[in-house]
N, C-alpha and C positions, 0 to 999 in steps of 0.2 A: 549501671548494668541492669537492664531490666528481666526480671526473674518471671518468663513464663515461656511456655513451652508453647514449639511453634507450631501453627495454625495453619500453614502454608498448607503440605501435605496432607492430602485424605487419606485415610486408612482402607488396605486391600479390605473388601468384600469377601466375609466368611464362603466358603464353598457348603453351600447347603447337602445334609444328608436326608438321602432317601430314606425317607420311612419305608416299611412292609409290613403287610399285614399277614399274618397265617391264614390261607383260604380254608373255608369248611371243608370237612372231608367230603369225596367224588362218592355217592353209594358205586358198587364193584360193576355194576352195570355200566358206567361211564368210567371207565379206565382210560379208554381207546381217547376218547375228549381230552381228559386229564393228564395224556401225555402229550397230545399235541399240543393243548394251552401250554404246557409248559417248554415244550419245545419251541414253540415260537416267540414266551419271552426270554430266552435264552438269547435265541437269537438277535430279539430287538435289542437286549440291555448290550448285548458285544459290541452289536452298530454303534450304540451310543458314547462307552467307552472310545470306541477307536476314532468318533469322531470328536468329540467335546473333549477329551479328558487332555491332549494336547495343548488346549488354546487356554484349559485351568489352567496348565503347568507352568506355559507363559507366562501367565500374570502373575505365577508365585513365585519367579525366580527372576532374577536378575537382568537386564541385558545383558548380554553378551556378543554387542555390538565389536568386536576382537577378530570373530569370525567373517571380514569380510574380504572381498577379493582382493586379493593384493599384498594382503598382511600375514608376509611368509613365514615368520615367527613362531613360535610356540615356546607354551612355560618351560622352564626347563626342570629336572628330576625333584629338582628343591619348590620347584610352586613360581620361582623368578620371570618373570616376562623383561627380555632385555633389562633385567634388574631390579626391576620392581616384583615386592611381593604383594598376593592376593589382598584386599581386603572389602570388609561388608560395607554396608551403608548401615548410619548408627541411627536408632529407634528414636521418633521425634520426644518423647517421653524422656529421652534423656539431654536433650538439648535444650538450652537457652541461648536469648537472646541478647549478644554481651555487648552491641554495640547496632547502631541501623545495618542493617542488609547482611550481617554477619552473627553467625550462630556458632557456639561449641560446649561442649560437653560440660555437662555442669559443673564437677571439679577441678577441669580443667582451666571453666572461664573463672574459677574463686581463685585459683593458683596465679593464672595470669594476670589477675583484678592485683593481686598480692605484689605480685615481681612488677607490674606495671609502676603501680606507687610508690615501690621499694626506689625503682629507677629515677622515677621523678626527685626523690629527694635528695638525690647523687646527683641533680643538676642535668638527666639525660632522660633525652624528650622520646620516648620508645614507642612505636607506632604499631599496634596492630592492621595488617594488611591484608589477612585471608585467613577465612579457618574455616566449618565445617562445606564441604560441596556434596551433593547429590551426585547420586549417576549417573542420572542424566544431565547434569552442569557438568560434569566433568566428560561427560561424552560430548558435549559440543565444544567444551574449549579443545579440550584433543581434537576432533576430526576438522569442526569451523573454521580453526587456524590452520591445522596441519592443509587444507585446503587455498584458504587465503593465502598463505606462503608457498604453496606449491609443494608439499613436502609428503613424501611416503610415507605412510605410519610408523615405518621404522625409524626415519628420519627424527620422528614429532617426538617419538619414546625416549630419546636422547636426551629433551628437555623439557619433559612433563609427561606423568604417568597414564596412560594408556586407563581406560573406565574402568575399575573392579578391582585398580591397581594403584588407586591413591590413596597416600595415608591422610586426606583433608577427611575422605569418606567415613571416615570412624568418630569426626568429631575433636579429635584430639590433638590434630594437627593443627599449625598456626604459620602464618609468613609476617616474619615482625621488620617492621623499619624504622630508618631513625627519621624526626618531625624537621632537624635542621639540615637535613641532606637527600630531601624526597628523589634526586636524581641518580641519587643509588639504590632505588627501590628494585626488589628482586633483579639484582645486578649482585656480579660477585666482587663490587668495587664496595660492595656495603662492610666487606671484611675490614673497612679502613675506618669504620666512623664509630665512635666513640661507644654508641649502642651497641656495635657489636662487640667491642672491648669488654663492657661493661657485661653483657651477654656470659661470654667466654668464662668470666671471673664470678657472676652470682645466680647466674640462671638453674645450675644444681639443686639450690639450694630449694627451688620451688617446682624440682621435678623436671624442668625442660631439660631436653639434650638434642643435638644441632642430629638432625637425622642424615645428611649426608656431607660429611665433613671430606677435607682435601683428602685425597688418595684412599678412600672408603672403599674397604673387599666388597661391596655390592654391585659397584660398577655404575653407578649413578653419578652424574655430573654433579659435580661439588655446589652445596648451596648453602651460601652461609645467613641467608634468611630465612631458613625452611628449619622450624623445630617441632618435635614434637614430645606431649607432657606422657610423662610416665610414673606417676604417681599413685594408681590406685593398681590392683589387682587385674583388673579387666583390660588396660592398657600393656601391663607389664606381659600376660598371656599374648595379646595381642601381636607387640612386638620385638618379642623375645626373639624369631627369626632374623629380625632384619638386626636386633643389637650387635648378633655374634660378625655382622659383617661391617659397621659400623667403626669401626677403629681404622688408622692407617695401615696400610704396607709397612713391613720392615723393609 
């Protein structure tokens, strides 16, 4: 596992603050001046705001690619989008690099480093498959495919969370599989291989917990390869909403 933070990402551009200076004072004779200067930067700085301060705001928040035509939905009173709840995109400072082309959360990727090896020596070949995505990797695999397959957004939300709304985005999420049965990867035929057995029985012990298990009050399609660590503070605040829905139906 290679211990460095990733590179990929550039960091948002500070928003520069205007300086000002205090103008000397007008002698009484120029008042009449000294109210229309300042009237008219009045005037300019509003222009400015009303037109710039928009396209800052952009840049410092999220897409929210969610709002586009078609996608009749809305969160609902709990933060839920057809089941999924909200989350951010986690600060490249707290990721590393636990494998090529896969990033997660640092005590995450030491926990998984942990439970991976624990498993190997139990004889089972546990595969790491997916862990941290951006919001914008997760806005193309959402809309790319739901496209490719023909499928409404509401459709696509069924079986993968919609941009702002995955928990990969935090870092802390993970899609594990097993090495001698890659053909139940992200399949829910994976509940049959020994990895996920073995999952079931010690995965506690290093934090994971299966984030949408069979008959989960979230309303989420059951995934028996989709975990996520809960091990530190920051995780557990995280997702503390989505545990209380996390257990089956009675």
């Amino acid at each position: 596992m290679v211990r460095a933070s990733s590179a990929r990402r550039t960091q948002r551009e500070d928003i520069p603050v205007a300086r000002r200076t205090r103008q000397p004072r007008q002698r009484q004779g120029n008042g009449a001046a000294g109210l229309l200067f300042g009237f008219v930067l009045v005037c300019v700085a509003t222009l400015v705001v009303v037109m710039v301060a928009p396209t800052l705001l952009s840049r410092r928040q999220p897409s929210q690619s969610l709002e586009i035509s078609g996608f009749r939905e809305r969160p609902d009173a709990d933060g839920r989008l057809l089941g999924h709840f909200p989350y951010g995109e986690a600060d490249a400072d707290q990721l590393v690099v636990f494998q090529p082309g896969i990033e997660l959360n640092v005590e995450a990727a030491d926990a998984l480093d942990s439970m991976m090896r624990s498993a190997s020596a139990d004889g089972v070949d546990l595969r790491l498959l997916s862990g941290f995505r951006s919001l914008d990797l997760q806005e193309s695999i959402f809309f790319d495919v739901a496209s490719e397959r023909n499928q409404t957004a509401e459709e696509r939300a069924q079986v993968s969370a919609p941009p702002g709304y995955s928990e990969h985005s935090t870092g802390y999420a993970v899609d594990l599989g097993d090495g001698r049965f890659p053909e139940t990867n992200l399949s829910q035929s994976f509940q049959d291989t020994d990895a996920f057995r073995w999952l079931q029985d010690h995965a506690a012990r290093y934090h994971f917990v299966l984030s949408f298990p069979e008959g989960n009050k979230q309303g989420v399609m059951y995934e028996p390869w989709h975990w996520r660590f809960q091990g530190n503070a920051d995780a557990l605040r995280l997702f503390e909403p989505a545990s209380r829905f996390s257990r089956r139906d009675l």
